[in-house]
C-alpha positions as CSV (number, residue, x, y, z in Angstrom):
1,X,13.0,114.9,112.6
2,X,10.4,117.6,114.6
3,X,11.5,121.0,114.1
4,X,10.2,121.5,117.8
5,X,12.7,118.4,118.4
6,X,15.7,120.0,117.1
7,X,15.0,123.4,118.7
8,X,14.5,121.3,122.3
9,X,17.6,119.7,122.1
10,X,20.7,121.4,124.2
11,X,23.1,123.6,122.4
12,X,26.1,122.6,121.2
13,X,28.5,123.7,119.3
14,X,29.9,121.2,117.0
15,X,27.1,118.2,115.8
16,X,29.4,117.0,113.7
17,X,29.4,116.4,110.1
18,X,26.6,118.4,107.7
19,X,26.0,119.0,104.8
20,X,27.1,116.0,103.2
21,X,27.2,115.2,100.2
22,X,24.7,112.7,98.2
23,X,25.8,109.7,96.0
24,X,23.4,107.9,93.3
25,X,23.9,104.3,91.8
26,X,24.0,104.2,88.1
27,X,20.2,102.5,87.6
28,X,21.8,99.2,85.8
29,X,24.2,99.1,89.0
30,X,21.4,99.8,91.8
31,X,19.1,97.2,90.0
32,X,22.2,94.1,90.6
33,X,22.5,95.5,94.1
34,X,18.6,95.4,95.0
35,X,18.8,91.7,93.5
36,X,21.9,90.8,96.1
37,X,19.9,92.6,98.8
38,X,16.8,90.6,98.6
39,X,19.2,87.4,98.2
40,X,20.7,88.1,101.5
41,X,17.4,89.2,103.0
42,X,15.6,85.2,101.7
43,X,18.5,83.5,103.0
44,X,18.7,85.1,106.7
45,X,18.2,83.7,109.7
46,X,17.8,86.5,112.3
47,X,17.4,90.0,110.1
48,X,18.0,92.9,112.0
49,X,17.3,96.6,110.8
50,X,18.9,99.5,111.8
51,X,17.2,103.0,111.2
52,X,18.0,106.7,110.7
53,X,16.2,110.1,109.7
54,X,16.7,109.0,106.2
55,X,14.2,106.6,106.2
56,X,11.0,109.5,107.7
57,X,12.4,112.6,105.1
58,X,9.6,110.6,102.9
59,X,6.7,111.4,105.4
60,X,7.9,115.3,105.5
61,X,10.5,115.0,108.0
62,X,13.7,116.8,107.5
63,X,16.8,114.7,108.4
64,X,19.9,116.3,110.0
65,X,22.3,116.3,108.4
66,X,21.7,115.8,104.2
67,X,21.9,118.9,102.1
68,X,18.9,120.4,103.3
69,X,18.9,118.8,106.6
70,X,18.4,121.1,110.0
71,X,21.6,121.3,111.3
72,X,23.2,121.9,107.6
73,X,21.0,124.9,107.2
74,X,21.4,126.3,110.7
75,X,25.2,125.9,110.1
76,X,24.5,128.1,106.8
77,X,22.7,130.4,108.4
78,X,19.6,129.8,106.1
79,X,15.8,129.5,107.7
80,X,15.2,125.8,108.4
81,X,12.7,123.6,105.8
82,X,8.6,124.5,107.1
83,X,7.1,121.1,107.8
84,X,4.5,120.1,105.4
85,X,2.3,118.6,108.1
86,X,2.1,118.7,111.7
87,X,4.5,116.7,113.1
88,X,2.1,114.4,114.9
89,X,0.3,113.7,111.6
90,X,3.2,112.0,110.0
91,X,2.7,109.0,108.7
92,X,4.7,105.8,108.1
93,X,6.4,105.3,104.6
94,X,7.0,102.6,102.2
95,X,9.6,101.8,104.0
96,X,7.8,101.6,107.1
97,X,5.5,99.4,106.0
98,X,7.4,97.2,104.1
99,X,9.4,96.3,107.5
100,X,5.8,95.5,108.8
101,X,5.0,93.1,106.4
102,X,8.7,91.7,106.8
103,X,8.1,91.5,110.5
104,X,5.0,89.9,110.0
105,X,6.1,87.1,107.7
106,X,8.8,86.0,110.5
107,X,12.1,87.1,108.5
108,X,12.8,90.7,110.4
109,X,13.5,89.7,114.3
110,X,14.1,93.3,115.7
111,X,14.0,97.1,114.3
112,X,16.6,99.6,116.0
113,X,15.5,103.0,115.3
114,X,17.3,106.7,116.1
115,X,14.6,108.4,115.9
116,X,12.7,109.9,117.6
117,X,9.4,110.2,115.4
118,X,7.1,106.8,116.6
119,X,6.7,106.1,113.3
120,X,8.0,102.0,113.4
121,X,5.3,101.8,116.8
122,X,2.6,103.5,114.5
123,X,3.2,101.8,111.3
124,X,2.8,98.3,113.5
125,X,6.3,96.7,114.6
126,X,5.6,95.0,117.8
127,X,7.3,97.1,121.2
128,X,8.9,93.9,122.0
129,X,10.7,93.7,118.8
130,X,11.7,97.4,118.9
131,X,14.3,99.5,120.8
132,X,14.0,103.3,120.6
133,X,17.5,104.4,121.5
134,X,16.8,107.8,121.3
135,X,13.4,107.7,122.5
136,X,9.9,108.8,120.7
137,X,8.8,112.0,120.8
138,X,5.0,110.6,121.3
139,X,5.6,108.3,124.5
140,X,5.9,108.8,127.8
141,X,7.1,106.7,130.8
142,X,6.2,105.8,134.2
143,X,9.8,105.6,136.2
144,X,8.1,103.9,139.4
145,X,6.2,100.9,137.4
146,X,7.5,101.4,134.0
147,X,4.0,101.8,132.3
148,X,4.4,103.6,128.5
149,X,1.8,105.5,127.0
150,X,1.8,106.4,123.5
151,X,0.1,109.8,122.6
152,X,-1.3,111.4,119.8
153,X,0.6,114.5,120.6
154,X,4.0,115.5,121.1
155,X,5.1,115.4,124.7
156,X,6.3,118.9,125.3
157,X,9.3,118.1,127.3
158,X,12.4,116.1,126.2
159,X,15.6,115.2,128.4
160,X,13.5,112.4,130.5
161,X,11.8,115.3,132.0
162,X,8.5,115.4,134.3
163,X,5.8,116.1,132.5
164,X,2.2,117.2,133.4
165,X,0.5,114.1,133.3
166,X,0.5,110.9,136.1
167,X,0.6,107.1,135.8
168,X,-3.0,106.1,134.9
169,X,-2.0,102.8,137.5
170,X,-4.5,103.6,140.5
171,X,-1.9,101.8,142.5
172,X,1.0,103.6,141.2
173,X,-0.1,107.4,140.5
174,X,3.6,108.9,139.4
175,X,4.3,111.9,137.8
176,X,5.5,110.7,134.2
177,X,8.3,111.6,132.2
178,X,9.1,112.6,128.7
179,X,11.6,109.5,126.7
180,X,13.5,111.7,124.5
181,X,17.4,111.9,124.8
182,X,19.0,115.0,125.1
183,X,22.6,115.7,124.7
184,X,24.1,115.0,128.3
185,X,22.0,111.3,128.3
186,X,22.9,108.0,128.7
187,X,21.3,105.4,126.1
188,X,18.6,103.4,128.3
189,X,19.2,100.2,129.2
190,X,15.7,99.2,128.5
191,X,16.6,100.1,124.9
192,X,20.1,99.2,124.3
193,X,20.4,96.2,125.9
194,X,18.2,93.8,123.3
195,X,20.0,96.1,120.6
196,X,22.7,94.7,121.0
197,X,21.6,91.1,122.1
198,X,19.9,91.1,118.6
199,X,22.9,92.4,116.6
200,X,25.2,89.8,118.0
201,X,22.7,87.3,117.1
202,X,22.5,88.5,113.6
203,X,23.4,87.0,110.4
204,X,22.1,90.0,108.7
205,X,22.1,94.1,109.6
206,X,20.2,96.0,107.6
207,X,21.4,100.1,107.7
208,X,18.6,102.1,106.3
209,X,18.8,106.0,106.0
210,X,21.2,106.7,108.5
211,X,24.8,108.7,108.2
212,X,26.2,106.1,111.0
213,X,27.9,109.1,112.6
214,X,26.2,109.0,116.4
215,X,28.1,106.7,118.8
216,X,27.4,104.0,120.8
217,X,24.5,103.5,118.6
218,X,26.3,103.2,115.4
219,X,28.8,100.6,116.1
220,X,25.7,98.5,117.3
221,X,25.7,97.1,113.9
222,X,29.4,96.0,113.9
223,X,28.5,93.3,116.5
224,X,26.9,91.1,114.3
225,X,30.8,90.6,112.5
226,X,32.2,88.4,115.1
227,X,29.5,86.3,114.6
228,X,29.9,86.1,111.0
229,X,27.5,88.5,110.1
230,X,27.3,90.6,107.4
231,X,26.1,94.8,107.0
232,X,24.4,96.1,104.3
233,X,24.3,100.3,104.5
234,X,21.7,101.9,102.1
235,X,22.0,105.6,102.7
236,X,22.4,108.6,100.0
237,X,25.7,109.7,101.9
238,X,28.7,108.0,102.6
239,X,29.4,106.6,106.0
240,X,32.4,106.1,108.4
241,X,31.0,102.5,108.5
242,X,31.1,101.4,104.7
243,X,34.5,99.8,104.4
244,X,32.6,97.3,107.2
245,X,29.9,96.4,105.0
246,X,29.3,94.0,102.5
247,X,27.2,96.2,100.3
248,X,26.7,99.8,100.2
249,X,23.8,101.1,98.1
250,X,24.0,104.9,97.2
251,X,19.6,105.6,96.2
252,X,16.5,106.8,98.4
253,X,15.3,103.8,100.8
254,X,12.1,103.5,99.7
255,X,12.9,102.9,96.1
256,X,15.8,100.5,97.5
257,X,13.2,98.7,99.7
258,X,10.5,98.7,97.4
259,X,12.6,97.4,94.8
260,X,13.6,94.5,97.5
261,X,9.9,94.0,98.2
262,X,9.2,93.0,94.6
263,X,12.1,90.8,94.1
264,X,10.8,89.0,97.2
265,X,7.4,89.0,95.8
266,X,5.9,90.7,98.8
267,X,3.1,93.3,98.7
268,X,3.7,96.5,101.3
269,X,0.7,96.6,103.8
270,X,-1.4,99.5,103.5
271,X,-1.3,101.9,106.4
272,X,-4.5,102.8,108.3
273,X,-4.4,105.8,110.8
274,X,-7.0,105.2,113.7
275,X,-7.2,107.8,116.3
276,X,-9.4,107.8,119.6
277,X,-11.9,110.6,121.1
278,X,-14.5,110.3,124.2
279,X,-17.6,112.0,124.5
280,X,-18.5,112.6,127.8
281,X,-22.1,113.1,129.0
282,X,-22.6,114.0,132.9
283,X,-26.3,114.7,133.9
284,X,-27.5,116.0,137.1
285,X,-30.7,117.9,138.6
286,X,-30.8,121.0,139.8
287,X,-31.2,122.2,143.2
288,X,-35.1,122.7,142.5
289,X,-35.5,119.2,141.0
290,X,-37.6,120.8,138.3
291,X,-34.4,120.8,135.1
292,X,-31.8,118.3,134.1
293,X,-28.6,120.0,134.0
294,X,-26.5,118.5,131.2
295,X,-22.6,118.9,130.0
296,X,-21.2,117.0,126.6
297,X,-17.7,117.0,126.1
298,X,-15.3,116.0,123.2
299,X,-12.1,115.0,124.8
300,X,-8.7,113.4,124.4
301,X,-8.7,109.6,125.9
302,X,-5.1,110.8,127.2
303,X,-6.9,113.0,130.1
304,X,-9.3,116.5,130.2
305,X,-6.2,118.4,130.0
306,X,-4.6,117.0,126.8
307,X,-5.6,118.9,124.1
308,X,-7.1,117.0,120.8
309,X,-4.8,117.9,118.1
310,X,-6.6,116.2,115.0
311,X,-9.6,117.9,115.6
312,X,-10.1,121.4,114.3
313,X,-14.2,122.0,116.2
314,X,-17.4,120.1,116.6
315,X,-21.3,121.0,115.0
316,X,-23.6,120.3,117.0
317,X,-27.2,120.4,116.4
318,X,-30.2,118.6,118.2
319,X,-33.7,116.9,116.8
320,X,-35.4,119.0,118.8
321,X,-33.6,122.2,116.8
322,X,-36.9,124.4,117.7
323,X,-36.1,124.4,121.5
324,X,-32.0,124.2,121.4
325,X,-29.9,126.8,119.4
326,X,-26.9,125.2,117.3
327,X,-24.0,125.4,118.4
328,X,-20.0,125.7,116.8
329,X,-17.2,124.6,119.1
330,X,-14.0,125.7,117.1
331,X,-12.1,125.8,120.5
332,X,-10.5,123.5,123.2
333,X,-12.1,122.8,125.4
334,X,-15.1,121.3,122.8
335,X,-18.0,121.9,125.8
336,X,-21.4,122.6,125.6
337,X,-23.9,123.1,128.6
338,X,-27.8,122.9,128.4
339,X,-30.6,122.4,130.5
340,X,-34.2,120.0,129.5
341,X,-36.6,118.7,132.0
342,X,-36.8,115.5,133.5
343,X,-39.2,114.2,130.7
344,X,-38.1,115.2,127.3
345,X,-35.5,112.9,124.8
346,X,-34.1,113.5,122.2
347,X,-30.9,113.2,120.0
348,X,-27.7,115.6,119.9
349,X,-26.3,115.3,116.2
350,X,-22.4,115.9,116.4
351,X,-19.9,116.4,113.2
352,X,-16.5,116.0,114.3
353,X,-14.3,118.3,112.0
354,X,-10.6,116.8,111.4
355,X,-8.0,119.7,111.1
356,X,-5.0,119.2,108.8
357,X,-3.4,116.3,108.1
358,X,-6.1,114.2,108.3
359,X,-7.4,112.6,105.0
360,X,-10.9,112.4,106.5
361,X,-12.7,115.7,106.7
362,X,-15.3,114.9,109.7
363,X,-16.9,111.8,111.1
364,X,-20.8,112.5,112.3
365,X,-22.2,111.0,115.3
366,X,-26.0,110.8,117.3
367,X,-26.0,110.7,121.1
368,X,-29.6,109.9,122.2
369,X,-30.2,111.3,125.5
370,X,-32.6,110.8,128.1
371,X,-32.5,111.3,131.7
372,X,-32.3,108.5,133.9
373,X,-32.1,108.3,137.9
374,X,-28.2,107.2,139.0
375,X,-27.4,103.1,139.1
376,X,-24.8,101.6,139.7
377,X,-21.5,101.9,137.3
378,X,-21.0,99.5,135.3
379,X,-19.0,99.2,131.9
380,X,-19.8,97.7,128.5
381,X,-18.2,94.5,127.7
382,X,-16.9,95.6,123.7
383,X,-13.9,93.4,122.0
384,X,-11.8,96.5,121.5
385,X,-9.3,95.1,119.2
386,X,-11.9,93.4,117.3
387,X,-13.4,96.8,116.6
388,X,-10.4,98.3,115.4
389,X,-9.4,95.4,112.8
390,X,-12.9,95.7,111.5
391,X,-12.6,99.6,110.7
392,X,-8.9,98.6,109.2
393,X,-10.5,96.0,107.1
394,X,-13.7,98.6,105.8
395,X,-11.3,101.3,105.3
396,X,-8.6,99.4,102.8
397,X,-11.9,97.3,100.9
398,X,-13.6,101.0,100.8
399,X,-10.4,103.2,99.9
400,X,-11.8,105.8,102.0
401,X,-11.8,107.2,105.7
402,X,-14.0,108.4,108.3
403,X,-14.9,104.6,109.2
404,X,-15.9,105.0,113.1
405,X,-16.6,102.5,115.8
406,X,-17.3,102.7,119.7
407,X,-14.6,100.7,121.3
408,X,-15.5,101.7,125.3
409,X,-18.6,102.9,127.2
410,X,-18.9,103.1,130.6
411,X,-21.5,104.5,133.1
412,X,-20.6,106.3,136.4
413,X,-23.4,106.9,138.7
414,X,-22.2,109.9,141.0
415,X,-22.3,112.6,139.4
416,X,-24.2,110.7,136.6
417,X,-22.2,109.9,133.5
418,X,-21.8,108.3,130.3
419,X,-18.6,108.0,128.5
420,X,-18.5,106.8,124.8
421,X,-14.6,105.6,123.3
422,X,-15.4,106.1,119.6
423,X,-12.2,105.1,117.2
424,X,-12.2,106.8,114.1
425,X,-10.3,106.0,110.7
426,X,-8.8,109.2,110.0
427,X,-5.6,108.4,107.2
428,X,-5.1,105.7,104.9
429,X,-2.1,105.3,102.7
430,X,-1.6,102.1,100.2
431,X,1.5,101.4,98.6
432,X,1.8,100.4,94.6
433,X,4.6,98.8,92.9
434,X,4.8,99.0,89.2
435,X,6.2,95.2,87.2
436,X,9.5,97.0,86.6
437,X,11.6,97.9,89.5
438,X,13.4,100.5,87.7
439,X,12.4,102.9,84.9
440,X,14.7,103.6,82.2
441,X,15.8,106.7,84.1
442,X,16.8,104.6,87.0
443,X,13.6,106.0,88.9
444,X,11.9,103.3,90.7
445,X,7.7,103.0,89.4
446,X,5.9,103.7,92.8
447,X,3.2,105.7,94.0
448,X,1.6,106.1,97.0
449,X,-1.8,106.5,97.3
450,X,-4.2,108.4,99.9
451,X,-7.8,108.8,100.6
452,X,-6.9,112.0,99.9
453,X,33.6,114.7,112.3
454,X,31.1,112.6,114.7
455,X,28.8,112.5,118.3
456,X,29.1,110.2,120.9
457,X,26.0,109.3,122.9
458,X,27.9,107.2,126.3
459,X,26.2,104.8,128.2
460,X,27.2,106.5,131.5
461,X,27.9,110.3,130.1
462,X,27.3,113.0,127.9
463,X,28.0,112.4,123.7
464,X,31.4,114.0,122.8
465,X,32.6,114.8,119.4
466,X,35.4,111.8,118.6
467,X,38.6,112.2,117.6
């Protein structure tokens, strides 16, 4: 989970079991269990998957409570793990993906996740086939219409807090809120309620990476017994739920799942990180009529107050270089003011510098500009989602990043404007299975590859430790 999550959250004395202790399968044993897993996973009907931090420690996100997890080492008094990305640059694992493709092929009907990271909306489950219990640290919600908006950073608030921003609905206008659980809240409705209509329903739950320890949300998975269901816990710990399952696979989840995904003959989806910037152009004359005063901005698509946080400054340079100076913007807000006359055109060059965690190191762009007298607003018809499937596609058939596309433009005529949407490929990750699912040292052949005591969480109360 964030670091920035865990230090949000209430204190409390007692989280429960830490430090827990990790298990591994003998190889020969873990290769027989893969083989029943991926047996029970052809012959379901409604396949349901139920995950915990274990499954995003992969992507540089410290769990809870493992050996090294955050609460185990703030219980030892040691200094907790330093991320080795930014937090909103983590990206979706193996295992991530692998549920995509799953999802995708009509076998996984719903995903029920505990944390609070995005990655499962990211990675490319559908919303409707998702419940966040604990919320996601990169959406916020509209409590008057119920509009979400996922963001590109980390909403600074958690506890279903206001936040600064409003609901973009002209009709609607409310001050939004944060959709990350603290302590003291109640599991959503929104959220729980087709969690447990789906584990009912299931003839299969699939535990991945999770200790099973926070309640309501862990006896979700029991629900699918009555019905004849069966559980299937992969975790590297033991669990107060094992003696409920059917199997219990001690091993890291993405060797589990990628072992799964061969058996099944199924390739893991490459992962394709797109993120969104606008360029804002306003033009307007000055009192003596005799310049054109002019303003470019690089902003978030999220509002003018939202800081960008995968880009680290913006070159920009002009054809005209003889009459403009260069200029470096290597703080927020990325603005630059100028002044031409009426007459002259030209083109403003612009190199868009990625900070850390981005596999692309800058996308470059040309702006032509050229004065023209205020018309009527009006807004480019441009098949969005076309747009981004195409830079997908050119990313995974070039192995490379920096792919960009304009996905909106729009003109406002008072104070003159032009707004440009550009989407820009900015991570790719592609998943590679070896023939053998298990080396002779029980380690499972894959790589990835880059361009580049227990908590109770009530419905209607606060979580409790339980007896």
């Amino acid at each position: 989970m964030s670091l920035g999550y865990a230090e949000k959250l209430s204190f409390i004395e007692d989280v429960g079991q830490v430090g827990m202790a990790e298990f591994f399968d003998p190889s020969h044993v873990l290769q027989c269990k893969i083989e029943e897993l991926a047996k029970m996973i052809q012959k379901s009907k409604h396949l349901v998957v139920f995950t915990g931090a274990g499954i995003s420690t992969s992507c540089g996100i410290p769990d809870f409570r493992g050996p090294k997890g955050i609460w185990t080492l703030q219980r030892e008094g040691k200094d907790l793990p330093k991320a080795s990305l930014p937090f909103h640059r983590a990206m979706p694992s193996m295992t991530h993906m692998a549920l995509v493709e799953l999802e995708r092929a009509g076998i996984l009907k719903f995903v029920i996740s505990q944390n609070v990271d995005g990655l499962h909306l990211r990675s490319g489950i559908p919303r409707e086939k998702l419940s966040e219990l604990h919320g996601d640290s990169f959406m916020e919600m509209c409590p008057s219409c119920g509009a979400e908006y996922l963001r590109d950073f980390e909403v600074e608030t958690i506890g279903l807090k206001e936040t600064s921003r409003k609901c973009s609905n002209a009709k609607c206008g409310a001050k939004l809120k944060d959709t990350v659980l603290d302590w003291e809240d109640a599991l959503p409705p929104k959220e729980l309620d087709p969690a447990e209509k789906h584990c009912k329903r299931a003839d299969l739950v699939l535990c991945l990476g999770t200790s099973l320890q926070i309640t309501p949300a862990c006896n979700l998975p029991l629900k699918c017994l009555r019905g004849g269901g069966k559980i299937v816990i992969v975790n590297l710990q033991k669990t107060p739920k094992d003696k409920k399952a059917d199997v219990v696979i001690h091993g890291f989840v993405d060797k589990v799942v990628a072992g799964v995904m061969e058996s099944l003959n199924m390739q893991i989806p490459p992962y394709v990180r797109i993120d969104l910037f606008q360029i804002i152009l306003n033009q307007s004359l000055s009192r003596d009529e005799r310049y054109i005063n002019w303003t470019l901005r690089v902003a978030s698509v999220h509002g003018l107050a939202s800081q960008l946080p995968f880009i680290e400054s913006v070159e920009i340079s002009f054809s005209d270089n003889n009459k403009f100076k260069d200029a470096v913007l290597d703080e927020q807000p990325f603005i630059i003011k100028r002044r031409t006359t009426e007459a002259e055109t030209f083109d403003i060059f612009l190199i868009i510098n990625y900070s850390d965690g981005c596999d692309s190191l800058s996308t470059k762009i040309t702006i032509p500009f050229k004065y023209e007298v205020s018309r009527e607003e009006h807004e480019e018809m441009i098949d969005k989602e076309a747009v981004l499937q195409s830079l997908r596609e050119k990313a995974v058939e070039e192995s490379s990043c920096g792919q960009s596309g304009v996905v909106e433009r729009r003109v406002v005529s008072e104070p003159r404007s032009e707004v440009i949407v550009y989407a820009t490929v900015t991570n790719l990750r592609t998943f590679h299975c070896q023939q053998s699912v298990l080396a002779n040292n029980g380690d499972l052949k894959w790589k990835m590859e880059g361009c580049g005591t227990s908590r109770k969480r009530s419905r209607t109360g606060k979580r409790k430790p339980r007896a």
